[in-house]
ZAGU-58131 format. One record per residue (C-alpha): residue number from 1; x negated, y negated, z negated. Coordinates in Angstrom, 2 decimals. Layout:
REM ZAGU-58131
(pt NUM; (X; Y; Z))
...
END
This chain:
REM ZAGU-58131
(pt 1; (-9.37; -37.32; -40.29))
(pt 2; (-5.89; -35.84; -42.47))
(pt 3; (-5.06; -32.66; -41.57))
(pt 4; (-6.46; -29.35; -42.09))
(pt 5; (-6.37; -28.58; -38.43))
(pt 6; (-8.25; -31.59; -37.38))
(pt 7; (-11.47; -31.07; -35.79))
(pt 8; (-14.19; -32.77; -36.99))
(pt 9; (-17.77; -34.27; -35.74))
(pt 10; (-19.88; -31.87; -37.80))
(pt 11; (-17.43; -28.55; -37.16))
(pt 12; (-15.08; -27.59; -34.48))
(pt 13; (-13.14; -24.52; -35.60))
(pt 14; (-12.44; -21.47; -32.63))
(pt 15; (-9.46; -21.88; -31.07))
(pt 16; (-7.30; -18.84; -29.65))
(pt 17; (-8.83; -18.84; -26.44))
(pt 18; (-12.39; -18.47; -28.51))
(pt 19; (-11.01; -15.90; -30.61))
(pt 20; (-9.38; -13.89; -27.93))
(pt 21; (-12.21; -13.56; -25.93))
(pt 22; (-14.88; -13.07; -28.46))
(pt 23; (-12.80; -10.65; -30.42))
(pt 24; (-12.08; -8.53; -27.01))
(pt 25; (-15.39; -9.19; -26.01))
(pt 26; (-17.30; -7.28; -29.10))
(pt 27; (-14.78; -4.07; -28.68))
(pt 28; (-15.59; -3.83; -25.34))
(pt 29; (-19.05; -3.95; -25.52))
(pt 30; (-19.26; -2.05; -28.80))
(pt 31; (-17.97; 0.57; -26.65))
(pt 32; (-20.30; -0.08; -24.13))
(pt 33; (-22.87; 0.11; -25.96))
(pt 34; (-22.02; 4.05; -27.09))
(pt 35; (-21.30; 4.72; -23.20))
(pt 36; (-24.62; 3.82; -22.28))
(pt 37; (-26.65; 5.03; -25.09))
(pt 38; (-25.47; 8.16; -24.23))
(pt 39; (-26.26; 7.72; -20.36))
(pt 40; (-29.82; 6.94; -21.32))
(pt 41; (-30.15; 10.16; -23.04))
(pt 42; (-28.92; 12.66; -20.48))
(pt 43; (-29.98; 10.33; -16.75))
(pt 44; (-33.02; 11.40; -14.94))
(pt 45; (-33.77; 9.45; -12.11))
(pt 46; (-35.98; 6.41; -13.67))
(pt 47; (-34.47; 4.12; -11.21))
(pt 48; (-30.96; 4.28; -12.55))
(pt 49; (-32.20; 4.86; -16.34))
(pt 50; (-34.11; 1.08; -15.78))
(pt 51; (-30.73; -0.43; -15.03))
(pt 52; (-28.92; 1.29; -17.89))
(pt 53; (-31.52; -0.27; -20.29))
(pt 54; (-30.99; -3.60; -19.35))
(pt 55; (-27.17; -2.95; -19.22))
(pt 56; (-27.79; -1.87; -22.49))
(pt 57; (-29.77; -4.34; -23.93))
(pt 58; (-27.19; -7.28; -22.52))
(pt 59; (-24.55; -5.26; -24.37))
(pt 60; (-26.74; -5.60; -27.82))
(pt 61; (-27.37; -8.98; -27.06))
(pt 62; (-23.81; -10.38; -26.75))
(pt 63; (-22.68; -8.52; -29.52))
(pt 64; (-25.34; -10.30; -31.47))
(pt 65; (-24.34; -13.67; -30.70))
(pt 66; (-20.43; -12.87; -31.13))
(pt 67; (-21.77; -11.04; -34.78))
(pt 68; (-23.42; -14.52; -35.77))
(pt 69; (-20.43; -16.47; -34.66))
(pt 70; (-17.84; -14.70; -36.09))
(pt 71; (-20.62; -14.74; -39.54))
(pt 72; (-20.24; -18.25; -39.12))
(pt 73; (-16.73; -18.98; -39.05))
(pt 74; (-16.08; -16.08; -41.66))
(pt 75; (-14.33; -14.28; -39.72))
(pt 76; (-14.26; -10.56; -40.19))
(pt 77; (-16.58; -8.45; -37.94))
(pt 78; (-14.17; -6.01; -35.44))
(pt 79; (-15.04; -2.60; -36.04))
(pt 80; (-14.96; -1.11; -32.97))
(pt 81; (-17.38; 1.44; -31.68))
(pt 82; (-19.70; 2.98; -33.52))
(pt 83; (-22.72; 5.36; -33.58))
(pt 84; (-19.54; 8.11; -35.03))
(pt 85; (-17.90; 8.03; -31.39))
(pt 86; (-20.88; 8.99; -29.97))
(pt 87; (-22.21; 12.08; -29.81))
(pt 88; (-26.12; 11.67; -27.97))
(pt 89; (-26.78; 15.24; -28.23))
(pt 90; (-24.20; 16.18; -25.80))
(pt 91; (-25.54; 18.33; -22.59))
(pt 92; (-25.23; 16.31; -19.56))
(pt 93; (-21.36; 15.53; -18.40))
(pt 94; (-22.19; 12.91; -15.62))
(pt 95; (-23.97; 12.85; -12.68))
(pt 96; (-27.06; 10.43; -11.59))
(pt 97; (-24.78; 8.67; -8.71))
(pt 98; (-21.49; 8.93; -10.75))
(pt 99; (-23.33; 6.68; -13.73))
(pt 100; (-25.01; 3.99; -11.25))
(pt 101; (-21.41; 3.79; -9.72))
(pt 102; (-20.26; 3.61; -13.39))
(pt 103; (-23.05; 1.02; -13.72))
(pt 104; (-22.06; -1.03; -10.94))
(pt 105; (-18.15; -1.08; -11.54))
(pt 106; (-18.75; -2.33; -14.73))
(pt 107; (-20.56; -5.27; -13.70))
(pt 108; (-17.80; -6.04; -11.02))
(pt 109; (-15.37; -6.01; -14.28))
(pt 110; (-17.66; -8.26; -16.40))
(pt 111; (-18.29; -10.82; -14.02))
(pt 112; (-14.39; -11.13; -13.22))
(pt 113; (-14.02; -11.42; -17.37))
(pt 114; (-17.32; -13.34; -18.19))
(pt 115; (-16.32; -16.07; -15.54))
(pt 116; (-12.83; -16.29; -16.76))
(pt 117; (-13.44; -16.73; -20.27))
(pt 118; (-16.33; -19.46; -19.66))
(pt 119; (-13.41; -21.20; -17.81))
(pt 120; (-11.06; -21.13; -20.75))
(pt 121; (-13.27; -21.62; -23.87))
(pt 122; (-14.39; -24.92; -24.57))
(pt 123; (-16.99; -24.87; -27.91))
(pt 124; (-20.57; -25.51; -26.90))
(pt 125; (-21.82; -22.44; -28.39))
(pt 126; (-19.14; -20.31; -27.02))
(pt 127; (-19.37; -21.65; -23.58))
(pt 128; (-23.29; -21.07; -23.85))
(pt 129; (-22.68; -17.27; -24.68))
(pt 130; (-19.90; -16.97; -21.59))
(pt 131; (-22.71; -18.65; -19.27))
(pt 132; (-24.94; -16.37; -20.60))
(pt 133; (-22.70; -13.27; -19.86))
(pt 134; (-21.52; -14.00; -16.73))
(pt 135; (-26.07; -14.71; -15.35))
(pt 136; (-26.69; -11.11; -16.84))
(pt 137; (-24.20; -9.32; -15.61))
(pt 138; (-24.87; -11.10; -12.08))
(pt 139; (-28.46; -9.41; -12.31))
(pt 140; (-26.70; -6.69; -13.88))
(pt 141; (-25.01; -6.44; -10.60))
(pt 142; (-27.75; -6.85; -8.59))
(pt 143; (-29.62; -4.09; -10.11))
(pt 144; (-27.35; -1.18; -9.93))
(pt 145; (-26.11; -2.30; -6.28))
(pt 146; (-30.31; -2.15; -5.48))
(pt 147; (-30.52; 0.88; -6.72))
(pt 148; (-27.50; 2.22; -4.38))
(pt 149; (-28.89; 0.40; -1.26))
(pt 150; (-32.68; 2.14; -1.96))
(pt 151; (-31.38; 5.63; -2.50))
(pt 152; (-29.07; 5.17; 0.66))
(pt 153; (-25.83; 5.61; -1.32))
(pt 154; (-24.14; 1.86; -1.23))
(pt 155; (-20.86; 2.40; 0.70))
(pt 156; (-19.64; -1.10; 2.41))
(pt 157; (-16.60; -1.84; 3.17))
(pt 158; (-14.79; -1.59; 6.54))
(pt 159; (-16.33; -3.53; 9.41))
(pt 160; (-14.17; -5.23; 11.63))
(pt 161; (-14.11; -7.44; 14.75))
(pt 162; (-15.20; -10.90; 14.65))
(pt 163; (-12.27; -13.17; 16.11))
(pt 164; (-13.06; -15.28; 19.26))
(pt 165; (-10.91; -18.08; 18.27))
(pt 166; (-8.84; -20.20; 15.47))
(pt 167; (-5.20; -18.83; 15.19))
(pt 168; (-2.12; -19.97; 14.01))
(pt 169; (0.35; -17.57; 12.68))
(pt 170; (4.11; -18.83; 14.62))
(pt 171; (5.86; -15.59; 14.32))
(pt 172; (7.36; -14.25; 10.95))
(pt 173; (6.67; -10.59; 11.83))
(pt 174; (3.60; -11.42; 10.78))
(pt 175; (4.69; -10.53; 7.51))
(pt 176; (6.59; -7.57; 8.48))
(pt 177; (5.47; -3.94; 7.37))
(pt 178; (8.47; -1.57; 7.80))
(pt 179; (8.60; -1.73; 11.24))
(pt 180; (6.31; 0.41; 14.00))
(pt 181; (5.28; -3.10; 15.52))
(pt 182; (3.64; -4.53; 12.19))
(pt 183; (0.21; -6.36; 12.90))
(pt 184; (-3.15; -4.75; 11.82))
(pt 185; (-4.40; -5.21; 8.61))
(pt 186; (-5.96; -8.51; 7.81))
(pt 187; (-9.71; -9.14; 6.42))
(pt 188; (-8.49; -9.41; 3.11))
(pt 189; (-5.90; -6.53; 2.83))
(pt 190; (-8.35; -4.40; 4.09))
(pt 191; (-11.27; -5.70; 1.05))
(pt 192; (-8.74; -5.06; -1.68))
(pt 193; (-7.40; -1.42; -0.39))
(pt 194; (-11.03; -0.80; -0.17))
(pt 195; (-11.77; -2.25; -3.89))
(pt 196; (-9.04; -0.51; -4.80))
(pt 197; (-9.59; 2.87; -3.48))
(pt 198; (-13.62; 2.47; -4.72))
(pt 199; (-12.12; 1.63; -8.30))
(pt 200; (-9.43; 4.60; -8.68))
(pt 201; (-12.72; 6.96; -7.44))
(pt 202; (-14.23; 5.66; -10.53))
(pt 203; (-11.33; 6.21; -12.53))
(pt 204; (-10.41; 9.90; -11.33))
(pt 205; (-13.90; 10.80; -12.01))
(pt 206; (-14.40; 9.46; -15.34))
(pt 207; (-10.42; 11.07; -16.68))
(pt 208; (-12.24; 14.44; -14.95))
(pt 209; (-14.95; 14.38; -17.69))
(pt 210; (-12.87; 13.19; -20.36))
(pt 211; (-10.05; 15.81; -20.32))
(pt 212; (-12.62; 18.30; -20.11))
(pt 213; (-14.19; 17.57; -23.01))
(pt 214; (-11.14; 15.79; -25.37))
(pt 215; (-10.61; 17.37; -28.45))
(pt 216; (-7.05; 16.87; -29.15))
(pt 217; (-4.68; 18.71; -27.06))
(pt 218; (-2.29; 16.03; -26.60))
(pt 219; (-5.10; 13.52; -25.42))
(pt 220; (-6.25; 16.37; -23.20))
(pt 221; (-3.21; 16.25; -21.84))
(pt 222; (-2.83; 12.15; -21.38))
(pt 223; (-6.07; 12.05; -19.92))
(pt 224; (-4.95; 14.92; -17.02))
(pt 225; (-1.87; 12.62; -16.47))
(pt 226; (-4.44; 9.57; -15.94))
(pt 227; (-6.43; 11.51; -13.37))
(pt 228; (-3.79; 12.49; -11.87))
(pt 229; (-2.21; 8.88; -11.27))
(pt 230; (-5.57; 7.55; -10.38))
(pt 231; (-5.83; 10.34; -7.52))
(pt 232; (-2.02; 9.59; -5.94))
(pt 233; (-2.95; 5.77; -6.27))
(pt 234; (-6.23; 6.60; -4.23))
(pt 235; (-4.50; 8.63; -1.52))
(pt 236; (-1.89; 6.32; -1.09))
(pt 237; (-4.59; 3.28; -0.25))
(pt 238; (-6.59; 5.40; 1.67))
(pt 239; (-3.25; 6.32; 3.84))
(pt 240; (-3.01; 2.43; 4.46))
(pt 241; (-7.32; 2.63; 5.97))
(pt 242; (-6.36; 5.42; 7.87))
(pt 243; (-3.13; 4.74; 9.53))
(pt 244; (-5.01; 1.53; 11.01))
(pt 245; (-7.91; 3.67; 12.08))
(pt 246; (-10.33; 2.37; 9.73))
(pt 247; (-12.70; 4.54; 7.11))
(pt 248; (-12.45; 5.13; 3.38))
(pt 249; (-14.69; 5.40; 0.79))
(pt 250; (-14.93; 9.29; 0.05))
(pt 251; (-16.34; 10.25; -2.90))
(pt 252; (-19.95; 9.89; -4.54))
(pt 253; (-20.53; 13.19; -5.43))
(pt 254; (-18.75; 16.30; -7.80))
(pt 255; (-19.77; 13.33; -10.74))
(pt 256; (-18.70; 15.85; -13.46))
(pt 257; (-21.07; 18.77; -14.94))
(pt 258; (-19.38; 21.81; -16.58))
(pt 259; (-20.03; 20.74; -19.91))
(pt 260; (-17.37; 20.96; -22.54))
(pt 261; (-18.93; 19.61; -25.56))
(pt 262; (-17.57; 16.13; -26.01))
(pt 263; (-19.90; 13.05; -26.11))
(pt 264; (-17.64; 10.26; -26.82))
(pt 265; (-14.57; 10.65; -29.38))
(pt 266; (-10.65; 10.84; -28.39))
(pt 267; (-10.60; 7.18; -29.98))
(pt 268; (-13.31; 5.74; -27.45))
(pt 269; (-12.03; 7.48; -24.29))
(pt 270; (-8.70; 6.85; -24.95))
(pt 271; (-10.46; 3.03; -25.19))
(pt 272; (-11.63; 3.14; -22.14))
(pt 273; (-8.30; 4.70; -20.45))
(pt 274; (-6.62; 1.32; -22.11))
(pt 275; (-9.68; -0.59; -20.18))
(pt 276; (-9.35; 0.54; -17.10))
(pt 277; (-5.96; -0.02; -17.00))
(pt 278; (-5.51; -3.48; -17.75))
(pt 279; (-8.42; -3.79; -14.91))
(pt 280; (-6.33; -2.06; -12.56))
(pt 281; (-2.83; -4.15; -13.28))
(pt 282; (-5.44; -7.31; -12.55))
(pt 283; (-7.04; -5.97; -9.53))
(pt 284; (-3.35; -4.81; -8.30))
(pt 285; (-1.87; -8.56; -9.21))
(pt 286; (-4.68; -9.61; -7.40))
(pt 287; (-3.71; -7.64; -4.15))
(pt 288; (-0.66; -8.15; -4.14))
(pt 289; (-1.04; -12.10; -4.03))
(pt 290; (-3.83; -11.67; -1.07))
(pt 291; (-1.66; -9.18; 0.86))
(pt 292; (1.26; -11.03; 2.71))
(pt 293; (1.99; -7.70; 4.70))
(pt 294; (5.36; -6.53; 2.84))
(pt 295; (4.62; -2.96; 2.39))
(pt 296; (1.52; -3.64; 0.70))
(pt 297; (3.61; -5.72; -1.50))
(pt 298; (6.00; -3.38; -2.23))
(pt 299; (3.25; -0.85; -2.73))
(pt 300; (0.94; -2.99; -5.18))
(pt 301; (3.80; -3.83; -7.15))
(pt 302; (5.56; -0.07; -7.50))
(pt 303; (1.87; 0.93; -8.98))
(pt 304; (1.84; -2.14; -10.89))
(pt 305; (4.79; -0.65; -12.42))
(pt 306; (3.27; 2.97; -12.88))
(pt 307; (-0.14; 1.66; -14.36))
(pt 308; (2.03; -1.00; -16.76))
(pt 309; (4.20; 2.06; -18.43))
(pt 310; (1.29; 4.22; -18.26))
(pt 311; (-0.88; 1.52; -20.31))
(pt 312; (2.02; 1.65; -22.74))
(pt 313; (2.06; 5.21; -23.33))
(pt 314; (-2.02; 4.99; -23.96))
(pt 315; (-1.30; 2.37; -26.30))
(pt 316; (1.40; 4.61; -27.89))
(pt 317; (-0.86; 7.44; -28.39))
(pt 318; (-3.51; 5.42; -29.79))
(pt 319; (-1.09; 3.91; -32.33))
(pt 320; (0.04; 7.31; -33.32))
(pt 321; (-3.69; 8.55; -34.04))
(pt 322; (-4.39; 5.24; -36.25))
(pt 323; (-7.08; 4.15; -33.60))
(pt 324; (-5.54; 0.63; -32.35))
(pt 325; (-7.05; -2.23; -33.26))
(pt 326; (-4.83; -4.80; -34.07))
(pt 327; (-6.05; -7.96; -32.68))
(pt 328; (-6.20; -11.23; -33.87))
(pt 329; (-2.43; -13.09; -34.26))
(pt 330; (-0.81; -16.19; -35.09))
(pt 331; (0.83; -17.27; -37.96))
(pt 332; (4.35; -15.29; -39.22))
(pt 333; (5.78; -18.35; -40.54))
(pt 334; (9.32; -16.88; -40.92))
(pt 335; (7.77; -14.26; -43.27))
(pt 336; (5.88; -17.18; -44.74))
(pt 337; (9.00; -18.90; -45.38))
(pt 338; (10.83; -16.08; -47.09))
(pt 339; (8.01; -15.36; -49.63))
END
């Protein structure tokens, strides 16, 4: 075959999907990997250290596979996360049920990413790792939410009535939600308030233990900002549960020690901030589409807004500092064309 972008029988190059995913795929778990080694150190109940080795070990393991890949293609090796944002002789900064929440969050987000990026890659060896990904983190899953069943601290969601009858909506109030006559909250409003409200817990708690023990000032005072959105966005769901009479999630526990000796560096929490916010904008898009009710729509999408310009300030910051990544890009063929 002509062409130096052809593929070819014996070698099928990666395209941008494959490089996208892998690339964001090793960051992500290199800093998983320093999250949980750390967790490992400092857990005590052997319950919820057994499910942080295997979440471990998974993390290890892809990383592996995405090292010999990218080995393969010559393609340079992200750096990522390293044993130098770690610090495993930190005293204890999270608790027992805050880290199997941790645990179990995680897995939610890997399963939504593992499955999408098995749908979107299409090498053999790529779509093997994805597969693989996606049946870990499923046990993964299963493992941590166990664990919160057998120690009586799983929260469900809502329940609600079963209806006695198929129903056609015929009225357009339906949609309504500005009015005092607007219809209850459907099944699937009330799973992604829920989600939503578990999630932001999650995030509150974790910005809690990172501006305590940030070492820069300024990220010390991004991260406050961050725990403070994340606790407005909770309250304002929660509102939603509780004008319809229905129960929220409270929280797990305190989840933060009074340690102030840093186990993770500015660089990797300021990571995860960036994380957790592109999960939110996607669990918020997600909303939004599954919530015809139009104050939930004009909710999910003013937060949208406040979680989008808040991700750009993190990325910003992390700019600033040197500690952005810059990820993989196409050609520049006007500067290509000028030299």
């Amino acid at each position: 075959m002509a062409g130096g972008n052809m593929e070819t029988s014996s070698h099928i190059r990666l395209t941008s999907s494959e490089i996208a995913t892998l690339w964001t795929s090793y960051l992500n778990n290199s800093m998983s990997i320093c999250v949980l080694e750390y967790f490992l150190k400092t857990v005590e109940d052997e319950q919820i250290k057994s499910a942080i080795e295997d979440g471990l070990q998974y993390s290890k393991e892809y990383n592996q596979i995405i090292t010999e890949i990218f080995n393969t293609e010559e393609f340079p090796i992200p750096q990522g996360f390293t044993e130098t944002d770690v610090n495993l002789k930190a005293p204890r900064l999270f608790t027992d049920i805050f880290i199997i929440n941790f645990l179990k969050s995680m897995a939610k987000i890997g399963l939504v990413t593992y499955s999408l990026s098995f749908s979107i890659v299409s090498r053999e060896d790529v779509r093997s790792l994805y597969k693989y990904c996606t049946e870990t983190t499923i046990k993964l899953d299963e493992n941590s939410i166990g664990v919160l069943k057998k120690q009586g601290l799983y929260i469900r969601p809502p329940y609600i009535s079963y209806p006695d009858k198929v129903r056609f909506v015929h009225d357009k109030s339906f949609l309504a939600g500005f009015t005092t006559h607007r219809r209850p909250l459907t099944a699937q409003e009330i799973t992604y308030l829920f989600t939503n409200i578990d999630t932001n817990t999650l995030g509150n708690t974790l910005m809690l233990g990172f501006a305590q023990t940030a070492e820069s000032k300024d990220v010390q005072k991004f991260i406050w900002k961050g725990q403070r959105i994340s606790e407005k966005h909770k309250k304002q769901f929660s509102q939603k549960l509780i004008d319809e009479h229905l129960p929220t999630p409270g929280p797990w526990d305190t989840g933060v020690t009074k340690s102030t000796e840093a186990p993770f560096s500015d660089k990797l929490m300021l990571y995860m901030t960036s994380f957790l916010n592109t999960s939110g904008i996607s669990n918020y898009g997600l909303a939004m589409g599954a919530s015809p009710r139009h104050d939930l729509g004009l909710l999910y999408a003013r937060l949208v807004a406040e979680i989008v310009k808040f991700s750009e300030d993190t990325a910003d910051l992390m700019i600033e500092k040197g500690w952005l990544e810059e990820p993989p890009q196409s050609e520049n063929r006007n500067k290509l064309m000028n030299n």
